[in-house]
C-alpha positions in Angstrom: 12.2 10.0 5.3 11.0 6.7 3.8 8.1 7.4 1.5 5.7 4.0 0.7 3.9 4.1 -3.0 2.8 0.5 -2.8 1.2 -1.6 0.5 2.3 -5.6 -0.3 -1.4 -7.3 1.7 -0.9 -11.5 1.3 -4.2 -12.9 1.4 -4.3 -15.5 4.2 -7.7 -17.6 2.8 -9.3 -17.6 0.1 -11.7 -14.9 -0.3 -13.6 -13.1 -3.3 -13.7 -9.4 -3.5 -16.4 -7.3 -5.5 -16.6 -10.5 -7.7 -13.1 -10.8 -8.4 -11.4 -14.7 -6.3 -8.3 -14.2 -4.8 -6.6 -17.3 -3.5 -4.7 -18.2 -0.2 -1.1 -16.4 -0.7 -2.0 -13.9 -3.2 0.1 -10.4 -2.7 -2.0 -7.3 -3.5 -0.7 -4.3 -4.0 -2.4 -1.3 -2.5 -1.8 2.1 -3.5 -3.3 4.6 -0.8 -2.9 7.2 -3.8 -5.3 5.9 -5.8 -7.8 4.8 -3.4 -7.6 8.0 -1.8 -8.7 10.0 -4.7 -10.7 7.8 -6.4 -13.6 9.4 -7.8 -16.1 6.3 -7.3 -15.8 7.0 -3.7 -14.9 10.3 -3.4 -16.8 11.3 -6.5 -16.1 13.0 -9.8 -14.3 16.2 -8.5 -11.6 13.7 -6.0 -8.4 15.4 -7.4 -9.7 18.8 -6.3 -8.5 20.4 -3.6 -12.1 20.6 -1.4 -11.3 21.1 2.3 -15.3 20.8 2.4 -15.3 17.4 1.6 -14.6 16.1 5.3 -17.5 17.5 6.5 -19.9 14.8 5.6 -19.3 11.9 4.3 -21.8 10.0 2.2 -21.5 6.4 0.7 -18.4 5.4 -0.1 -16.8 7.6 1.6 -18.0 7.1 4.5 -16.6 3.5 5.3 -13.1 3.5 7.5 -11.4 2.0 5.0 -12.2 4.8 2.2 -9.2 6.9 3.4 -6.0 5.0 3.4 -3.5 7.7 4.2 -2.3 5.9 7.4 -3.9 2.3 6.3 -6.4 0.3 8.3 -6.8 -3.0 9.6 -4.3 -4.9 12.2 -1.2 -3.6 10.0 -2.4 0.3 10.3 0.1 3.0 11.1 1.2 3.0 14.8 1.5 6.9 14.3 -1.9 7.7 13.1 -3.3 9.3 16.5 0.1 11.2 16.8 0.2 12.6 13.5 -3.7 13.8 13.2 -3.4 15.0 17.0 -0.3 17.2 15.3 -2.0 18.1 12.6 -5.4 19.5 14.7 -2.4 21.5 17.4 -0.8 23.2 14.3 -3.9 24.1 12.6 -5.7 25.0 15.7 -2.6 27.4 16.6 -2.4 29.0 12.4 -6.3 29.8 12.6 -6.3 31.6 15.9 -3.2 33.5 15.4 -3.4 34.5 11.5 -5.8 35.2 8.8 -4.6 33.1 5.6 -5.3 34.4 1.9 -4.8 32.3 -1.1 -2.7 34.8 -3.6 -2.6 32.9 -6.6 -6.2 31.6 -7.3 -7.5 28.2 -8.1 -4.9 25.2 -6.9 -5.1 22.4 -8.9 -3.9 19.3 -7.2 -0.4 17.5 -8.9 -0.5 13.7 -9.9 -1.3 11.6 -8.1 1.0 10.1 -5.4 1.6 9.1 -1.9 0.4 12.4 -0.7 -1.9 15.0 -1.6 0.4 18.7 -3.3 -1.0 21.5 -5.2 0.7 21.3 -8.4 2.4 24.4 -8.5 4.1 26.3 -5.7 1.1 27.3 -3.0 1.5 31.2 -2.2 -0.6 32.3 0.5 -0.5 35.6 2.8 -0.7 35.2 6.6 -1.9 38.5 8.5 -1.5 38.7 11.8 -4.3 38.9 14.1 -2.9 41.0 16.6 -2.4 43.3 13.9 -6.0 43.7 13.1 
């Protein structure tokens, strides 16, 4: 599996950004990573693992292009819809079938990278329903 740290965007006019010019043919760099936790939009606790953060976005955080997981724009990931259609089957099918328990206590999130991991191994205990 290829794994992208870095987005090369060439900037096709000129065009200033939050004060800062960039001229025709510039390459940026975009790191998904560190726009993705960034705490001025996600605010001060961004590197915590906070499931309740997606349920209501507020400032920042709410514009498209805060998340950059899958990028936006005309260049955006042709998998996108796939992979969060995926993601809603598998969780839809874990949280009907079993009860999940965190074993080890607080995660802490690793450094950051491409993707979001807990930095140390997540344990969790899955109870089947049927069972209860």
């Amino acid at each position: 599996m290829r794994k992208v740290s870095f987005v090369p965007r060439e900037a096709v006019e000129d065009v200033e950004v939050d004060g800062i010019w960039i001229p025709k043919g510039t390459v940026l760099q975009l790191s998904p990573a560190v726009i993705n936790l960034h705490p001025n939009v996600w605010g001060e606790r961004s590197t915590e693992f906070d499931p309740n953060r997606w349920e209501n976005h507020k400032g920042p955080a709410a514009n498209a292009y805060a998340l950059q997981t899958f990028h936006n724009g005309p260049r955006m990931c042709i998998g996108k819809q796939l992979a969060v259609m995926e993601m809603k089957a598998i969780l839809v099918e874990l949280l009907t079938r079993f009860r999940i328990e965190n074993i080890v206590g607080e995660i802490e999130v690793a450094k950051q990278t491409l993707t979001l991991r807990p930095k140390t191994r997540l344990s969790v205990r899955l109870t089947d329903n049927s069972l209860l």
